[in-house]
Backbone as JSON, one array per atom type, in Angstrom:
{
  "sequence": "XXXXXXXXXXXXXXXXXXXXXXXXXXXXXXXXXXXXXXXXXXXXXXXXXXXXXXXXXXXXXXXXXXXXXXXXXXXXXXXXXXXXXXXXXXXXXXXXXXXXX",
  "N": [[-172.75, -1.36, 85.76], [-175.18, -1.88, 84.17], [-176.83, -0.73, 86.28], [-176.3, 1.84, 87.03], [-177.01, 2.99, 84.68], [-179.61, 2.21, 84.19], [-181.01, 3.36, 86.73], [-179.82, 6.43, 86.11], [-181.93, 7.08, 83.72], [-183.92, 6.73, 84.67], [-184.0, 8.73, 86.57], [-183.65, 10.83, 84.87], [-186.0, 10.58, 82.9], [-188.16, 11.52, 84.93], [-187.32, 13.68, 85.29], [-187.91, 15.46, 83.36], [-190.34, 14.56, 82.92], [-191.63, 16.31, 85.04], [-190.71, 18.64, 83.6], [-192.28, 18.83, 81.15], [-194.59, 18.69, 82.19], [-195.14, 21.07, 83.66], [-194.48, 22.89, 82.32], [-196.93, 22.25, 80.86], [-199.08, 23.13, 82.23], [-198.29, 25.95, 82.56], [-198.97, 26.72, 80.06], [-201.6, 25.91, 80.31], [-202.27, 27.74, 82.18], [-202.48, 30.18, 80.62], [-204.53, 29.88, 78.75], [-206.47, 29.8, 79.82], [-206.76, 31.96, 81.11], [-206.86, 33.61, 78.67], [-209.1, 33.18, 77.37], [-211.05, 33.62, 79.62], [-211.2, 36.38, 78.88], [-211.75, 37.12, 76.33], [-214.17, 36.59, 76.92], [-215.2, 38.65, 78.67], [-214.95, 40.34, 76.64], [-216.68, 39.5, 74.66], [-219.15, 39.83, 75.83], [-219.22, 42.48, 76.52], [-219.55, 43.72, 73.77], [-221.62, 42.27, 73.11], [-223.26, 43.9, 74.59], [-222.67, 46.41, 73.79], [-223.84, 46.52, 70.77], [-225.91, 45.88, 71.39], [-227.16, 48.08, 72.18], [-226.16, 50.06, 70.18], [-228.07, 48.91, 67.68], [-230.07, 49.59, 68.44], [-230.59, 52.02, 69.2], [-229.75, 53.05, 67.13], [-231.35, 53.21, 65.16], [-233.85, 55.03, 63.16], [-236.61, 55.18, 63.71], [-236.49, 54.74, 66.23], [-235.3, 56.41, 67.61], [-236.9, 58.82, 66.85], [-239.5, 58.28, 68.25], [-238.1, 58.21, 70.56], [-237.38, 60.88, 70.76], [-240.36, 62.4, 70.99], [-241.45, 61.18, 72.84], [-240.05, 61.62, 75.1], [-238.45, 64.82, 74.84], [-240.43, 65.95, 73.99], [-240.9, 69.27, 72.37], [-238.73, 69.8, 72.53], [-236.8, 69.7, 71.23], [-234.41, 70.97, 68.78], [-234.27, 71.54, 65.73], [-230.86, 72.18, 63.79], [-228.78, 74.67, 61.92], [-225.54, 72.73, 60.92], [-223.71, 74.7, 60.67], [-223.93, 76.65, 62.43], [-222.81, 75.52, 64.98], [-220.24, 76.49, 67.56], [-217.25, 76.37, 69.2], [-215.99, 76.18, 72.1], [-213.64, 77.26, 74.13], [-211.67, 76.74, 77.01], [-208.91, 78.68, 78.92], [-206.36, 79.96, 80.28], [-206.55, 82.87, 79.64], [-208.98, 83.0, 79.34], [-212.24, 82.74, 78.22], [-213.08, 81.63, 74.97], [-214.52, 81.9, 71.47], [-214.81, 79.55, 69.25], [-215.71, 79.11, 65.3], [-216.78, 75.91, 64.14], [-214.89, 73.58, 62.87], [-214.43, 72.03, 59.57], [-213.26, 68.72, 58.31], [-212.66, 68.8, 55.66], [-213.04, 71.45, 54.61]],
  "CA": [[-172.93, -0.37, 84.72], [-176.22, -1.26, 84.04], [-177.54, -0.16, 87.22], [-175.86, 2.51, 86.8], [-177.5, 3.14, 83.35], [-181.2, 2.28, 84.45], [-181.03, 4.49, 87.79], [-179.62, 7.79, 85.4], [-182.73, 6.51, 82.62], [-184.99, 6.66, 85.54], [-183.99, 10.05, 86.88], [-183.93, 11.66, 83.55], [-187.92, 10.7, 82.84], [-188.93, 11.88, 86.09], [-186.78, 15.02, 85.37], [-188.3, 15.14, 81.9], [-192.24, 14.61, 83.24], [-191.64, 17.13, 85.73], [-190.85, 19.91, 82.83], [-193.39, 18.85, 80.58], [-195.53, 19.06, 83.27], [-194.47, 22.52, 84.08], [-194.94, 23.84, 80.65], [-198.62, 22.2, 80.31], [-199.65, 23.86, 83.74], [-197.98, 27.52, 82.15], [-199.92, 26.91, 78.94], [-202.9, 26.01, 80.1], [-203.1, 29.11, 82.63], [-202.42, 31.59, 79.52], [-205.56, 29.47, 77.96], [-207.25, 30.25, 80.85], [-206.64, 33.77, 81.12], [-207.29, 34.51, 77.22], [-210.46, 32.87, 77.3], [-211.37, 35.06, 80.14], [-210.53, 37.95, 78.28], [-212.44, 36.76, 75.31], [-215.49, 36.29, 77.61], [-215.24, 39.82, 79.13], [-214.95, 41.24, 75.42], [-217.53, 38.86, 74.21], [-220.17, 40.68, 77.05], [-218.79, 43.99, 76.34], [-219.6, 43.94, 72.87], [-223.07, 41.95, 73.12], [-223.81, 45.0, 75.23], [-222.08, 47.58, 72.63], [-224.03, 45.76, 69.87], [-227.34, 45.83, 71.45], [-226.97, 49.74, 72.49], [-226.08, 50.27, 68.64], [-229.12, 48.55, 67.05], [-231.49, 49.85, 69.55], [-230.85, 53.65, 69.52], [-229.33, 53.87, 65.64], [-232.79, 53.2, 64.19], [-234.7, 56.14, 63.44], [-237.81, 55.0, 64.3], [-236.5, 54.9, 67.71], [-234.5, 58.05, 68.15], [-237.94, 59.77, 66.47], [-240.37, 57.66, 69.37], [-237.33, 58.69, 71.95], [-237.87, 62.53, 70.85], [-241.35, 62.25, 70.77], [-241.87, 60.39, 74.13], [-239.13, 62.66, 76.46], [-238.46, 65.78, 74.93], [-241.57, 66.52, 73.14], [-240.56, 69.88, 71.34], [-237.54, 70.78, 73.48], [-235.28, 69.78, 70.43], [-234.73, 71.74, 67.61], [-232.9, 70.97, 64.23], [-229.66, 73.51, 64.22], [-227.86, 73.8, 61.02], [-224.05, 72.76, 61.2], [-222.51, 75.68, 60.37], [-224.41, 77.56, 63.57], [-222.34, 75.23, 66.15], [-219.18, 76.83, 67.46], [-216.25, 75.68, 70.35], [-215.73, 77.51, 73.29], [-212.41, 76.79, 74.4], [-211.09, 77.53, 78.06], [-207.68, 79.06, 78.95], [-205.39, 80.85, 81.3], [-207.02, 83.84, 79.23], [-210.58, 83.37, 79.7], [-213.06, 82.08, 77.45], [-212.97, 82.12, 73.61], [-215.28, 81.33, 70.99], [-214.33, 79.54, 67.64], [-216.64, 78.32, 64.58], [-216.44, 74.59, 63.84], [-214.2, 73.57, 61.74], [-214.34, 70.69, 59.23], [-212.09, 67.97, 58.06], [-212.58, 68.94, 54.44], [-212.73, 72.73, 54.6]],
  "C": [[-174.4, -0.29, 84.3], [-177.0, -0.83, 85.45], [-177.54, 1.22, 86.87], [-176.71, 3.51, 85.32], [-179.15, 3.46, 83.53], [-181.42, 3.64, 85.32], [-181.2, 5.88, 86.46], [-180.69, 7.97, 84.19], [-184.05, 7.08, 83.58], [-185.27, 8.22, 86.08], [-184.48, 10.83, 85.69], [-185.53, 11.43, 83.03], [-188.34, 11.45, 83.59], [-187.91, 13.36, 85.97], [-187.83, 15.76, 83.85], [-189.7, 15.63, 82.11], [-192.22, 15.99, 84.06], [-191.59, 18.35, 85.05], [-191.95, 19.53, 82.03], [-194.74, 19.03, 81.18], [-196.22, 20.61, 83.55], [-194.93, 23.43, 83.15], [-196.4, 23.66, 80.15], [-199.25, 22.95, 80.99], [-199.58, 25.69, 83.05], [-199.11, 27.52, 81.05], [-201.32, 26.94, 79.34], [-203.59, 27.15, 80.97], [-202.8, 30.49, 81.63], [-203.95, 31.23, 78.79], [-206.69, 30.04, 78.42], [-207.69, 32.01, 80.96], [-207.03, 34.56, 79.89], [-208.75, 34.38, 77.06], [-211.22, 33.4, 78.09], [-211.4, 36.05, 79.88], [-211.36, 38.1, 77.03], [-213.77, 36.76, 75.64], [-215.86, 37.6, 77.73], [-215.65, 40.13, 77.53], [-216.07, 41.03, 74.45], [-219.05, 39.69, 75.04], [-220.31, 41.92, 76.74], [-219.5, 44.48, 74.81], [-221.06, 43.25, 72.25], [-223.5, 43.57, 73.34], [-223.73, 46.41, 74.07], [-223.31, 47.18, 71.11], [-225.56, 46.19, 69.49], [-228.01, 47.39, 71.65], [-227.1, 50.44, 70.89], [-227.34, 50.24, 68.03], [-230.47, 48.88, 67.29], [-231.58, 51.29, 69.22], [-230.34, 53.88, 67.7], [-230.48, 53.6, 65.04], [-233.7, 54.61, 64.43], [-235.74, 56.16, 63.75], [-237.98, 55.39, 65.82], [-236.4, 55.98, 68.14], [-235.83, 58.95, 67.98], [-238.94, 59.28, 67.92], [-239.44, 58.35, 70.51], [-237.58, 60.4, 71.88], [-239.34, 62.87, 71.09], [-241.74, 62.02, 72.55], [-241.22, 61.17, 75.73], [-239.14, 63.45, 76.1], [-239.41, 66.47, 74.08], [-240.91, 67.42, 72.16], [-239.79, 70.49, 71.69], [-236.43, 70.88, 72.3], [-235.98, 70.08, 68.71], [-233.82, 71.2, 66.57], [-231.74, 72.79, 64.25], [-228.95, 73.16, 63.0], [-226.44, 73.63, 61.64], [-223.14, 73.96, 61.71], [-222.87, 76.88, 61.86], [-222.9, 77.06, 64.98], [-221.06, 76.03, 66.24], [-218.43, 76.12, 69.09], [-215.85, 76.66, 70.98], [-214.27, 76.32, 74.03], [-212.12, 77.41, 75.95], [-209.5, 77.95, 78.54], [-207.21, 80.09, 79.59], [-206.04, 82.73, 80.77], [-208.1, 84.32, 79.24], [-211.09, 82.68, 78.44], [-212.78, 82.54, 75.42], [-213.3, 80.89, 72.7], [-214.81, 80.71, 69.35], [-215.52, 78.62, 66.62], [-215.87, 77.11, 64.71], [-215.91, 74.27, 63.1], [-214.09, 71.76, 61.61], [-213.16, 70.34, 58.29], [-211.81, 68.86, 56.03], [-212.68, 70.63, 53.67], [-210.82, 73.51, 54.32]]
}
């Protein structure tokens, strides 16, 4: 009986290690994979970050008009822009329309 006892003691660990095993291996490739994902987004958003801080300063945008399109660009008020829409009908022009109008 105790053989019997030890043996079925013995199996059951080694059945035991084998899932815990199993389940550290699953976990740690989800760890794997998020932290990859975190990396990518981490890159993505350096990049997004540095794009932002670089071109939203007016100093710049004024040096970037200045430096490429000399006096190609004009100030336009708002209310000039309009939307040209395309459609089975042909072209057609509509003012802009705002959120608060």
């Amino acid at each position: 009986m105790k053989k019997f006892f030890v043996i079925f003691l013995i199996l059951f660990l080694i059945l035991f290690t084998a899932l815990v095993k199993n389940s550290t291996k699953r976990i740690d490739d989800m760890i794997f994979v998020l932290g990859e994902n975190v990396r990518d987004l981490k890159k993505d958003f350096e990049i997004i970050k540095l794009e932002h801080d670089y071109l939203s300063s007016t100093e710049k945008l004024l040096e970037f008009r200045n430096l490429y399109f000399d006096d190609e660009l004009v100030k336009k008020d708002i209310k000039e822009i309009k939307i040209i829409n395309k459609s089975s009908n042909g072209l057609s022009i509509e003012k802009l329309k705002f959120i608060n109008e």
